[in-house]
C-alpha atoms as one frame of an Amber mdcrd trajectory, in Angstrom:
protein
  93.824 120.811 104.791  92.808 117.495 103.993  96.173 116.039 104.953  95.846
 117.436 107.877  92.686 116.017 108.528  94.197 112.493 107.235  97.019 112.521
 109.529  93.822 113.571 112.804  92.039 110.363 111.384  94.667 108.126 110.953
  95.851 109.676 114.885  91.868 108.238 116.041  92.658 105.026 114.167  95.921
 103.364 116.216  96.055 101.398 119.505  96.414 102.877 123.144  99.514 101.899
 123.144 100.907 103.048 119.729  99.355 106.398 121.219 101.015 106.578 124.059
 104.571 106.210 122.090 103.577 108.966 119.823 105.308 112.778 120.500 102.007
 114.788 120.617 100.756 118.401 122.380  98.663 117.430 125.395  95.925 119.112
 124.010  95.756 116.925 120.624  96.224 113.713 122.491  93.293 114.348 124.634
  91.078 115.398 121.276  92.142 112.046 119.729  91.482 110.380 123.048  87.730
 112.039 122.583  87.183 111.172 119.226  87.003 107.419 120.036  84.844 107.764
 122.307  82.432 108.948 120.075  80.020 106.454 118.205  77.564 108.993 116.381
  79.364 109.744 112.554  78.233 113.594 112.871  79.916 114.050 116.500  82.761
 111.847 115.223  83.313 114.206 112.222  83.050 117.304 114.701  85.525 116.047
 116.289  87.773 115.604 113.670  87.465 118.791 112.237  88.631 119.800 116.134
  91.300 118.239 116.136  92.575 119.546 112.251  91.959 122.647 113.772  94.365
 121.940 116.776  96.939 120.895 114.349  96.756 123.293 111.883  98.850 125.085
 114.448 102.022 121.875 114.201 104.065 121.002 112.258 102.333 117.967 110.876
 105.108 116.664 109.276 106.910 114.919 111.889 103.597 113.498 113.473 102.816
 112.055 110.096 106.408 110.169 109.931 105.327 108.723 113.241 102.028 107.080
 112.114 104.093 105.910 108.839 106.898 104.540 111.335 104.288 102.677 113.411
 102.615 101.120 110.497 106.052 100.341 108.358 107.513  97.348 109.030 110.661
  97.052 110.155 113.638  96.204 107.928 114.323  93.188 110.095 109.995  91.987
 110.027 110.771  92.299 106.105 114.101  90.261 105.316 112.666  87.318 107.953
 109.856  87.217 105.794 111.848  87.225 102.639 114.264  84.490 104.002 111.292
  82.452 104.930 109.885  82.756 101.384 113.489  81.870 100.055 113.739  78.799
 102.756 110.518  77.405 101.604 110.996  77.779  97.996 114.617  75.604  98.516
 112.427  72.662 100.113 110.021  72.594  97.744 112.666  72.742  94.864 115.471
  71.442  96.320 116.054  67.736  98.174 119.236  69.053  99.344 117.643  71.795
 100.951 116.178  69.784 104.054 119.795  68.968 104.932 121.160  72.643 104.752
 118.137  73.839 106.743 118.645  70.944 109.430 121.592  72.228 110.201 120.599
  76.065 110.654 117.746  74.796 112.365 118.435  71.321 114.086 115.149  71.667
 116.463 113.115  71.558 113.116 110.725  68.725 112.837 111.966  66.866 109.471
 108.886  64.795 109.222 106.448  67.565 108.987 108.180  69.710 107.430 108.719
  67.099 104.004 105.350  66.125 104.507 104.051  69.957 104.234 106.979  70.745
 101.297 105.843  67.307  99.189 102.113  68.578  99.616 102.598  71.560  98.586
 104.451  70.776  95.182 101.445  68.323  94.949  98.895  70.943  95.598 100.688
  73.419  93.058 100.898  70.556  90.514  97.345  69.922  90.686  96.204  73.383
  90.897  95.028  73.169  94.042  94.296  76.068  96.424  97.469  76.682  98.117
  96.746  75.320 101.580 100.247  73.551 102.476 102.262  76.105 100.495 101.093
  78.442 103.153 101.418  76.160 106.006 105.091  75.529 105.076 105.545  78.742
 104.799 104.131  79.551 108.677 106.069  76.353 110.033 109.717  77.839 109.139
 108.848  81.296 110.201 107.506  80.141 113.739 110.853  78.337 113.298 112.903
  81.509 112.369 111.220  83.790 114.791 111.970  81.272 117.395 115.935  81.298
 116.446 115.696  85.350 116.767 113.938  85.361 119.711 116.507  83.107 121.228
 119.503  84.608 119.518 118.385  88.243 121.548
């Protein structure tokens, strides 16, 4: 029961829009459309334990692999992230790096991005909070996000 009543909540808690590309009986989407609109925690609770009593009729299973599916990411969202970490880990390590990842990515500013890899090994060598390390780290995934976008 108090899966089912997990799976109702977490059903209250997404977007319109993730909503509206969920698989749902009329009758529980407009229950979860309800729910939001109350502000009061005991009519809230009401009606959640309305709609756990709507689904206690479903199959709950598949309508909790959609909620896990929405909030997932995807396998590609992951390995961009991963090759971002690797990219940035190379130019901070690396000098030979810069010239591998000019050519992947010859729009790249060079400047900035040697500037933001030589403050961040000076930030981690003085135990610094890690400011630049992050910064790199959000100028070469603008830059690979770009490169998928484009490559679509």
């Amino acid at each position: 029961m108090l899966d089912i009543q997990n799976v109702g909540k977490a059903l209250t808690k997404l977007s319109n829009e993730e909503l509206s590309r969920m698989t749902l009986p009329e009758n529980l989407r407009e229950a979860v459309v309800a729910a939001r609109q109350f502000n009061k925690h005991e009519a809230i609770r009401r009606q959640l334990q309305y709609i756990g009593r709507i689904m206690r009729d479903l199959d709950v299973a598949p309508i909790a692999e959609q909620i896990a599916a929405i909030h997932a990411p995807s396998k590609r969202d992951t390995a961009l992230f991963h090759r971002a970490e690797k990219w940035r880990t190379d130019l901070m390590k690396d000098p030979t790096a810069m010239a591998r990842f000019l050519k992947e990515f010859p729009e790249a500013n060079t400047r900035r991005l040697q500037a933001l890899a030589d403050a961040a090994n000076a930030e981690r060598d003085a135990d610094r909070a890690p400011k630049f390390y992050r910064e790199l780290f959000h100028a070469i995934n603008t830059l690979l996000q770009e490169q998928l976008r484009r490559d679509k």
